[in-house]
N, C-alpha and C positions, 0 to 999 in steps of 0.2 A: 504494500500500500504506500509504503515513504521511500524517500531514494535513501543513497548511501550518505548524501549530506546533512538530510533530515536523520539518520541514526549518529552521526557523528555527533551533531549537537546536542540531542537526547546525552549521549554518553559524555559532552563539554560539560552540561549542565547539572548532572549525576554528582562529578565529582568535584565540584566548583560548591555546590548547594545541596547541604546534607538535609534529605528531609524522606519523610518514611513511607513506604509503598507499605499499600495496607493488600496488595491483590492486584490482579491482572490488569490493565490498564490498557481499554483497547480504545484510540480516538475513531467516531463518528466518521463519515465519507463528506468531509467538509471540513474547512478551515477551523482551525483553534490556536490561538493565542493562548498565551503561558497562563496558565490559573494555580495560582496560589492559595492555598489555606494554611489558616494558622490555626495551628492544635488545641493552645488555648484558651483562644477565647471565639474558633467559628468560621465557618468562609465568609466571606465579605462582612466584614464585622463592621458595623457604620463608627464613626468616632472612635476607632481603633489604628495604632499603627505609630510611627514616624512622621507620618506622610501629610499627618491630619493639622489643619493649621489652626494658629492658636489665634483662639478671640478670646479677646481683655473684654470681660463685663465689667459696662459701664455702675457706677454709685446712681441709683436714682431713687 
């Protein structure tokens, strides 16, 4: 289903970014971008992360 460069990166990504294969892992017959979960605290966890930007509450 994926070429040889699509397994290479799989196997760049493996050992670059330790994270846990719970079982077989077959992608869909359609594009997929890199999905990430985080163990814990959920997939897409909303106000979760580094990434999340900080807002000052204002005194009112």
């Amino acid at each position: 289903m994926g070429t040889e460069a699509d397994a290479a990166a799989v196997d760049l990504l493996r050992s670059q970014i330790p994270f846990q294969i719970d079982g077989e892992f077959v992608l869909p017959p359609r594009d997929v971008r890199v999905v990430l979960v985080d163990l814990c605290n959920g997939f897409c966890t909303v106000g979760a992360g580094n990434l999340v930007e900080i807002v000052k509450e204002e005194a009112g």
